[in-house]
C-alpha positions as CSV (number, residue, x, y, z in Angstrom):
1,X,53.0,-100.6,-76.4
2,X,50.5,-102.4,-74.1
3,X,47.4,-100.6,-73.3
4,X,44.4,-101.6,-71.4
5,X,41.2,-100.1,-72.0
6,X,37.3,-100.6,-70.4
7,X,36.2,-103.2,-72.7
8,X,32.9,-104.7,-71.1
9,X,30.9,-105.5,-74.1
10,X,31.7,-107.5,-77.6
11,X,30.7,-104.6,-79.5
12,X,33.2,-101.8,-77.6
13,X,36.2,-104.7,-78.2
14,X,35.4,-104.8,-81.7
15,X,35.3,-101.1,-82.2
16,X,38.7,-101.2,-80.1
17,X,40.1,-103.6,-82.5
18,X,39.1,-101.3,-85.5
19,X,40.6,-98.1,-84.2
20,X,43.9,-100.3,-83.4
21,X,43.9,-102.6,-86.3
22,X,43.6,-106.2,-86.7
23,X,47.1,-106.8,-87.2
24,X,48.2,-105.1,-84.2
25,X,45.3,-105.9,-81.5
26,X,45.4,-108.9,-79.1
27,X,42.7,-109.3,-77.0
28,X,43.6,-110.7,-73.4
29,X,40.9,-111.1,-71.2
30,X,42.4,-111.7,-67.2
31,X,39.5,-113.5,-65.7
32,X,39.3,-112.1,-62.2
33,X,36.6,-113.0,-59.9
34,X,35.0,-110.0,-58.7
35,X,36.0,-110.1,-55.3
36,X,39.8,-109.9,-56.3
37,X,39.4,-107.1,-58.0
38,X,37.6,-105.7,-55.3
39,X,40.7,-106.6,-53.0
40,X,42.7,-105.2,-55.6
41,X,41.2,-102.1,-56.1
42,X,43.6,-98.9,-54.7
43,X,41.5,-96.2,-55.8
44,X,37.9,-97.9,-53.4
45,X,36.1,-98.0,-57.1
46,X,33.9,-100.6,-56.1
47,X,33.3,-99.5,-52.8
48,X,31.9,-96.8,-53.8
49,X,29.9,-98.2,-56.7
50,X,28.5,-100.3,-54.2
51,X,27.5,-97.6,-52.4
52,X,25.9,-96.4,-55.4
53,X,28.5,-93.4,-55.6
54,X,29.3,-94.6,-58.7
55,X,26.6,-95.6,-61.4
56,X,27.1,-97.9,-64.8
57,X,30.2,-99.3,-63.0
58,X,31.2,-102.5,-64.8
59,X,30.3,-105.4,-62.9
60,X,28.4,-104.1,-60.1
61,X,25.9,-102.5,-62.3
62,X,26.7,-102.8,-65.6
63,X,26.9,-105.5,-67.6
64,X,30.2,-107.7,-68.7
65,X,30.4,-109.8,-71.7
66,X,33.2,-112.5,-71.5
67,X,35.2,-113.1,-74.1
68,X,34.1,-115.6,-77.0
69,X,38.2,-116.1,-78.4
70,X,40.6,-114.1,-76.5
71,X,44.2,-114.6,-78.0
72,X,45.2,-115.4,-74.2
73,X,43.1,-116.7,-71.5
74,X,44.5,-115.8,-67.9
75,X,43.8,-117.0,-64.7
76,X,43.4,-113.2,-62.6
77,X,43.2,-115.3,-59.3
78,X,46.7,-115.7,-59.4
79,X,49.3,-112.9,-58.4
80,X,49.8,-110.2,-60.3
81,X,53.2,-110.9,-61.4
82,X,52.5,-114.1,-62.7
83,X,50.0,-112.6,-64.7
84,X,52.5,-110.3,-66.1
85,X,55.0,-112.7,-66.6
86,X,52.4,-115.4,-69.0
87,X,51.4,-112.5,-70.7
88,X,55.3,-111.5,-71.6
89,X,55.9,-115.0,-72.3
90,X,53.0,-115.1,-74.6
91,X,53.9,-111.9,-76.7
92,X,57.9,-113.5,-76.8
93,X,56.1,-116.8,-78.1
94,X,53.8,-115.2,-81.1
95,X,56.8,-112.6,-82.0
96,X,55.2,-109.6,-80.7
97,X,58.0,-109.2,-78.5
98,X,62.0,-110.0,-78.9
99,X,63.1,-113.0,-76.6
């Protein structure tokens, strides 16, 4: 199973990676600049954090922590599918996934 979680800061990855296990938990980090995401964003989440509808929202007005070692570094820029597709590749390529 993949799942994504709100991971802004160092300490909530490390506190994902506890829960998960360190043997199980790859951290990916898609670096997306902001104004993709914004383009990307089907539910207006930034829009409205923006217009201060929304408060503490990551990026806008809360703080993100890059990455120091991510197991994959990806480029967010590019399409979604791609995206997808290098992060497959990558799981196939550490045996995390059959291929």
């Amino acid at each position: 199973t993949i799942n994504c979680f709100v991971s802004p800061t160092k300490d909530i990855r490390a506190q994902a990676k506890e829960i998960i296990g360190a043997d199980d938990f790859l951290e990916v980090f898609i670096n997306t600049p902001i104004e993709i995401c914004e383009q990307r964003d089907p539910k207006g989440l930034y829009k409205k954090a923006r217009a201060g509808e929304i408060k503490g929202f990551t990026g806008i007005d809360a703080p993100y922590e890059t990455p120091i070692k991510p197991e994959i570094h990806l480029d967010g820029a590019k399409p979604v599918e791609e995206i997808a597709q290098q992060t497959v590749d990558f799981l196939k390529s550490i045996g995390k996934l059959p291929g």
